[in-house]
N, C-alpha and C positions, 0 to 999 in steps of 0.2 A: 919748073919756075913759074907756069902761068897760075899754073895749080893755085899756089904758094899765093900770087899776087889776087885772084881769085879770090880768096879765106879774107887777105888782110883787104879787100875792098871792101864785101861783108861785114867784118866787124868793126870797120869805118865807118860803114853807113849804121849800121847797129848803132854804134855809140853817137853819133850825129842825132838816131832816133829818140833815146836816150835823153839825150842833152835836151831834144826840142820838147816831148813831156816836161820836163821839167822845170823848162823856164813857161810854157806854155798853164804851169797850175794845176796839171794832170794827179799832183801829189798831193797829199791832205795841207791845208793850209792851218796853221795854229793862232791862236786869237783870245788873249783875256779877256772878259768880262767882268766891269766891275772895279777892275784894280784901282788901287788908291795908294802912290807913295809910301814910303814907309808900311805898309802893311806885308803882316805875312804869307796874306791868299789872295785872290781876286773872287770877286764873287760867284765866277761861273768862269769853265775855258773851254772853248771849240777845238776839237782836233779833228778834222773833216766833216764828216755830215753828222759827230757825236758834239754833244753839249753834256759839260759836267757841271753839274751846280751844287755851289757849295752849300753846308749845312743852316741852312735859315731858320733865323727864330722867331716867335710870334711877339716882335716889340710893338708896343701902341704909341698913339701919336708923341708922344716928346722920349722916345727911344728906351723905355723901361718897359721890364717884364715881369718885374714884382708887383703883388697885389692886384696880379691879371687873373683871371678862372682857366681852366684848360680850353674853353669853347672860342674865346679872343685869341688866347696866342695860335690854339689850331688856324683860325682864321686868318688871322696875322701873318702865318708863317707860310700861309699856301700862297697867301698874294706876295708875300715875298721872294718866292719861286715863281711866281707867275710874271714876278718883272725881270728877272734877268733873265725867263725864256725869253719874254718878247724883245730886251734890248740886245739880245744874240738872235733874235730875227725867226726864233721858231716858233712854235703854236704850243699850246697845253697840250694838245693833241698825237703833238710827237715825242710826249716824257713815256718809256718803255718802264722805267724802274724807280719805284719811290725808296729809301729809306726814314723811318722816321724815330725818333730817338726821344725814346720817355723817362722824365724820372719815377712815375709813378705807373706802373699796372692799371691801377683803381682808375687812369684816366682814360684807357683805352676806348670804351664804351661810349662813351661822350665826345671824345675826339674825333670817333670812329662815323660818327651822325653828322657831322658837319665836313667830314672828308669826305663822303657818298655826295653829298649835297655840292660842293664847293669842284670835285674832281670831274672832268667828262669821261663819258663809257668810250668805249671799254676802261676802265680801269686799270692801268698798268701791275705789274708787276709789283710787290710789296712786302721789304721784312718790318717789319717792330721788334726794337727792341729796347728793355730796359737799361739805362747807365744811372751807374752812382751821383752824378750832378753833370748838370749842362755852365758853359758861362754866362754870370750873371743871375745866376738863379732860375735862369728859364725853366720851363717845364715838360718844356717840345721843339726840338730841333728836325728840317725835314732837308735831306737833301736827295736829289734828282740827278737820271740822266735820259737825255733825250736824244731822239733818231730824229734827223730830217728826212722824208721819203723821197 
């Protein structure tokens, strides 16, 4: 019987333990970035120390990407990742993995010059690849995900 009372003290206190991580915050917290009513994504979402950002295009100032070159919207599209890192609170510096999404091959090259210039080193991690069209016409969509250290 003491035995017996012994165990269930234990997993008393276990689950007491339990209980205080978890009002204490110890578990990832989740958090959108971005969101806007009626929309179907947020622009970026935290789920602990990760940041997902969603696929950003290179619009110029009155929100069009037609009759942009591939070097603007590259441009466009990096600082557009580069604000919902900073308004989810993390650095450039913590993006591990870029993808970036082209309609065109032929713009790799040129895209590729202003992503060295525009990205800080190390470099993360990076697929390209080409899709049949973006929305809106775009020509380059890039989405991100980022580590807090």
């Amino acid at each position: 019987m003491k035995r017996k009372h012994s165990l269930m003290t234990i997993r008393g206190l276990g689950l007491a333990g339990l209980l205080a991580l978890c009002a204490s915050g110890a578990f990832a917290q989740h958090q959108a970035i971005g969101f806007k009513k009626n929309m179907p994504f947020s622009e970026g979402y935290i789920a602990g120390k990760t940041l997902y950002v969603a696929g950003q295009q290179g619009r110029d100032s009155h929100g069009k990407v037609t009759d942009t070159g591939i070097a603007l919207q590259t441009t466009n599209a990096i600082a557009a990742v580069e604000k919902v890192v900073k308004e989810a609170g993390f650095q450039m510096t913590d993006i591990v993995s870029v993808t970036i999404y082209l309609t065109d091959l032929n713009d790799v090259p040129e895209m590729n010059e202003i992503y060295k210039k525009l990205m800080p080193d190390p470099k993360p991690a990076r697929a390209t690849v080409q899709v049949a069209g973006l929305i809106g016409g775009a020509r380059i969509e890039i989405s991100a995900i980022a580590v807090k250290q």
